[in-house]
C-alpha positions as CSV (number, residue, x, y, z in Angstrom):
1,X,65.4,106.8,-74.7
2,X,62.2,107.1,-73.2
3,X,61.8,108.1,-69.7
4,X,60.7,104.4,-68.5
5,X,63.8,103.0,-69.9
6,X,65.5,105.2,-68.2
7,X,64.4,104.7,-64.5
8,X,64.9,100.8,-65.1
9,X,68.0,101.2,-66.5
10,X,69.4,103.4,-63.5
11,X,68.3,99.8,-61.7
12,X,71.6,97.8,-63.6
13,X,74.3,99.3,-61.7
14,X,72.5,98.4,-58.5
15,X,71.9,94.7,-59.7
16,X,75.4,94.5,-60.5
17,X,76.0,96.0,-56.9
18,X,74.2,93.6,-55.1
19,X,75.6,90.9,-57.1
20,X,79.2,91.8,-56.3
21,X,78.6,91.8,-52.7
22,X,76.5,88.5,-52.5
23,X,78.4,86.6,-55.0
24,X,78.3,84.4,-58.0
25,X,75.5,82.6,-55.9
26,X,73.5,85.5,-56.8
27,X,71.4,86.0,-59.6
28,X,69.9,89.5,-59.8
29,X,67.4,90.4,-63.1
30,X,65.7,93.5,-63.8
31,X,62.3,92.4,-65.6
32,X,60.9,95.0,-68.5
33,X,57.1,94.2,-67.6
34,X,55.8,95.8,-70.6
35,X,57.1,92.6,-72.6
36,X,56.5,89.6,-70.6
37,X,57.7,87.2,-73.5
38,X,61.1,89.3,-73.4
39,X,60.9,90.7,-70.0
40,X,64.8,90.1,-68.8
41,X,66.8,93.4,-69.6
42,X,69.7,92.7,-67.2
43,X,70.7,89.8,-65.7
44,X,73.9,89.2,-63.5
45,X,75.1,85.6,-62.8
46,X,72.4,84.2,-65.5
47,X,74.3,80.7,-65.4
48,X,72.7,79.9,-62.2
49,X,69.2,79.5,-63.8
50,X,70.5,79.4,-67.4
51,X,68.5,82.9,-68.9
52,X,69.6,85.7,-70.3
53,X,68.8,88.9,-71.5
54,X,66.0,88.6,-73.9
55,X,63.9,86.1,-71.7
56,X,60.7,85.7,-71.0
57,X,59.2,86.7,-67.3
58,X,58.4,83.8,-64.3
59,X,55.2,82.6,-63.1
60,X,55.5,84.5,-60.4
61,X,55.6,87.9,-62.5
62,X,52.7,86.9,-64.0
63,X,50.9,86.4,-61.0
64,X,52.0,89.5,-59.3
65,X,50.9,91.6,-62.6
66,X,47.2,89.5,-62.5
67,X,47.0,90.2,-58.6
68,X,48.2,93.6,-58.8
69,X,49.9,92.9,-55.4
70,X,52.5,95.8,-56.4
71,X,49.8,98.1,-55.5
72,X,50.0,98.0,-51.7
73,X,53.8,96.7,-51.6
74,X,57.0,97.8,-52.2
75,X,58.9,94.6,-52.3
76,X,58.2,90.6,-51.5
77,X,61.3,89.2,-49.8
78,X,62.2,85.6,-49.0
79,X,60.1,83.0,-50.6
80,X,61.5,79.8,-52.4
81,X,62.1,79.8,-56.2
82,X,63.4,76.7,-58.0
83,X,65.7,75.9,-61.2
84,X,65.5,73.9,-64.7
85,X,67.9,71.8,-63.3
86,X,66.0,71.2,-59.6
87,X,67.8,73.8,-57.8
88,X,66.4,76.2,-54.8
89,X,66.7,79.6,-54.2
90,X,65.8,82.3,-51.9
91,X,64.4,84.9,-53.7
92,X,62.7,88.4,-53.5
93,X,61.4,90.8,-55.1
94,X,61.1,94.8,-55.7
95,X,59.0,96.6,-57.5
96,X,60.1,99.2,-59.9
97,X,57.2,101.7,-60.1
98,X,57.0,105.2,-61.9
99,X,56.7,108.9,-60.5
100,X,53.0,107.7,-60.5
101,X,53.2,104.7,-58.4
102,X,52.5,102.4,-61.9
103,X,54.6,99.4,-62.0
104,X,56.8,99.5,-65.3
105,X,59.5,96.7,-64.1
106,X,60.7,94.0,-61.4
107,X,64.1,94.0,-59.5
108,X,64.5,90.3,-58.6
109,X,67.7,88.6,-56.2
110,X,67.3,84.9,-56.5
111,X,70.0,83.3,-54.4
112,X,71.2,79.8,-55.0
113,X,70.8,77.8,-51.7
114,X,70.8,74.3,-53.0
115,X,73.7,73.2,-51.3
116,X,72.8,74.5,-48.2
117,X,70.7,71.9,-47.2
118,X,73.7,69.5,-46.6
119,X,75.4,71.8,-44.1
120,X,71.8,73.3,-42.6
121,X,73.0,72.4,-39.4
122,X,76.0,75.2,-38.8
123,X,74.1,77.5,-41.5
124,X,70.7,77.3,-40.1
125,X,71.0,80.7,-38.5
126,X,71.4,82.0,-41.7
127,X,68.5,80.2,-43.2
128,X,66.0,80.9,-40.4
129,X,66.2,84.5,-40.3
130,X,63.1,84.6,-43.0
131,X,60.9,81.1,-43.8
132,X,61.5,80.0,-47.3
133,X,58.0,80.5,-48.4
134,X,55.7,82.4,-51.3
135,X,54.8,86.2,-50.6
136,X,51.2,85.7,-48.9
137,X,50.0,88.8,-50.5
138,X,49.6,87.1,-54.1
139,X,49.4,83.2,-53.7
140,X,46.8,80.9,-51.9
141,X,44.9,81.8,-49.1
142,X,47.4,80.3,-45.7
143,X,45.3,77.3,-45.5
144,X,46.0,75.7,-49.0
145,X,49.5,74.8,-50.2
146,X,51.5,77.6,-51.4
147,X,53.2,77.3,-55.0
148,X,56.8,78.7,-55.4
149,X,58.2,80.4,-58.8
150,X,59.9,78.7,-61.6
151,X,62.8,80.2,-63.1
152,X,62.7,79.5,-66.4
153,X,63.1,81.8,-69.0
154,X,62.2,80.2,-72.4
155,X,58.1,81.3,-72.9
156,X,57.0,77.5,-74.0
157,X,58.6,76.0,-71.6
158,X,57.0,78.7,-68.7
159,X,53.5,78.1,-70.8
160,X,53.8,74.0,-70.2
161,X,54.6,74.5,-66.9
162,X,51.9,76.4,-65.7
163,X,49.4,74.6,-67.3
164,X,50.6,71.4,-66.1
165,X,50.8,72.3,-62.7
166,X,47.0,73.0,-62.9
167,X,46.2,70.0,-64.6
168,X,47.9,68.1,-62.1
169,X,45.4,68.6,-59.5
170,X,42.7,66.8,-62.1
171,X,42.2,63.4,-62.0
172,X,40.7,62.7,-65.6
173,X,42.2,63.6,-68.6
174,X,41.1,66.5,-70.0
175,X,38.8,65.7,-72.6
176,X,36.8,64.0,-70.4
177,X,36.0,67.3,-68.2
178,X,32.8,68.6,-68.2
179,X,32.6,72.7,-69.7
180,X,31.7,74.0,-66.3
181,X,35.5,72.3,-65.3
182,X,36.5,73.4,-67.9
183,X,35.9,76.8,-67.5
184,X,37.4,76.6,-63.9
185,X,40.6,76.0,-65.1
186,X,40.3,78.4,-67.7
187,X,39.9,80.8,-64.8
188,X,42.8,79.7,-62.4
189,X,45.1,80.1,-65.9
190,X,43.8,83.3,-66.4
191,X,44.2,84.5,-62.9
192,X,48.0,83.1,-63.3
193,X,49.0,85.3,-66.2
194,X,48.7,82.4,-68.4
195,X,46.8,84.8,-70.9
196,X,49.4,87.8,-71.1
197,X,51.8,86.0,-73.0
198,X,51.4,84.9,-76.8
199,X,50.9,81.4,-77.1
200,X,48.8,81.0,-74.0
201,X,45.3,80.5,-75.6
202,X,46.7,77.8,-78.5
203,X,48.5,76.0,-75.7
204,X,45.4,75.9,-73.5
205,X,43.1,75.3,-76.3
206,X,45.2,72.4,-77.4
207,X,46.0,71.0,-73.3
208,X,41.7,71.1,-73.0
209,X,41.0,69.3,-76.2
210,X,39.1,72.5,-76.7
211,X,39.4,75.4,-80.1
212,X,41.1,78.7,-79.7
213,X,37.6,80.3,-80.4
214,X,36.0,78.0,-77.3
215,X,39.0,79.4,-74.6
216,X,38.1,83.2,-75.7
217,X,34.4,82.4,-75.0
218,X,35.1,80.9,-71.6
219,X,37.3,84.0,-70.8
220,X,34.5,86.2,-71.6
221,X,31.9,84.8,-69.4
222,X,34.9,85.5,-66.8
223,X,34.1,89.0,-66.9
């Protein structure tokens, strides 16, 4: 066992740990982050979002690996995450790093506070003591609407959803978008991780109306 499975794996007894104390509410993953298509290496109370060991990694762990956020962090606490099945959670986030300060792998609570919402009035202590909203340090400047994370752990399914969500801001269909637009959105994928996991350039390529070969060109004039 190398050394770097080692350190994350010393990380299992503590999800289990915080797990235990929070509840079956809880779901607490430790995230692999050289594998982003298979990131989950432990997962306690996986039926809350439905993944398992063996999973692929959020959007938000894509983001945080493009932004490199890690860097100047140590955790993100207590931004909204939602479900499959349309649930919300409180989540956060720490960041498993190496005797070098490199990020090998993601410690993440996501806390299932659907059902909150109907008794928020004798629970809204609890719920106020941090705003349910995005860490600042790696989403959209204050001024534009903040996106949350998507817990879902099958890589397709994460791959749709991204690229959906950026689509959705356009108001033509896609083939009708000029290369210059094009190439815009080819940059906001990028900068979302879209392009770390396999898959991501067919599924762009095919969402644009565009060839494989056409999304590696655009990426290159990126740089």
């Amino acid at each position: 066992m190398n050394e770097t499975r080692q350190l994350l794996e010393s990380y299992f007894p503590i999800a289990s740990f915080i797990a235990a104390i929070i509840g079956p509410k809880c779901e607490v993953v430790v995230h692999d982050i050289s594998d982003p298509e298979r990131s989950i290496i432990f997962i306690e109370n996986g039926h809350i979002s439905g993944r398992k060991v063996g999973d692929a990694s959020t959007d938000l762990v894509l983001k945080i690996l493009k932004a490199e956020a890690y860097r100047e962090e140590q955790f993100i606490a207590n931004y909204k995450a939602s479900g499959p099945r349309g649930q919300t959670f409180r989540s956060a986030t720490y960041f498993i790093k190496d005797r070098n300060g490199g990020l090998v792998g993601l410690m993440c609570l996501n806390i299932d506070v659907t059902h909150m919402d109907v008794a928020a009035e004798w629970i809204n202590s609890i719920l106020q003591g941090a705003s349910l909203t995005p860490p600042t340090s790696i989403d959209a400047p204050k001024e534009e609407k903040p996106s949350t994370e998507y817990l879902q752990g099958n890589v397709d399914d994460l791959l749709q959803h991204i690229i959906q969500s950026v689509l959705s801001k356009i108001s033509m269909p896609a083939d009708r978008l000029s290369s210059q637009e094009k190439i815009d959105i080819v940059k906001e994928l990028n900068e979302q991780g879209v392009f770390l996991l396999k898959g991501g350039v067919s599924k762009v390529a095919a969402a644009l109306s565009i060839s494989e070969p056409t999304v590696y060109r655009y990426l290159q004039k990126l740089k």
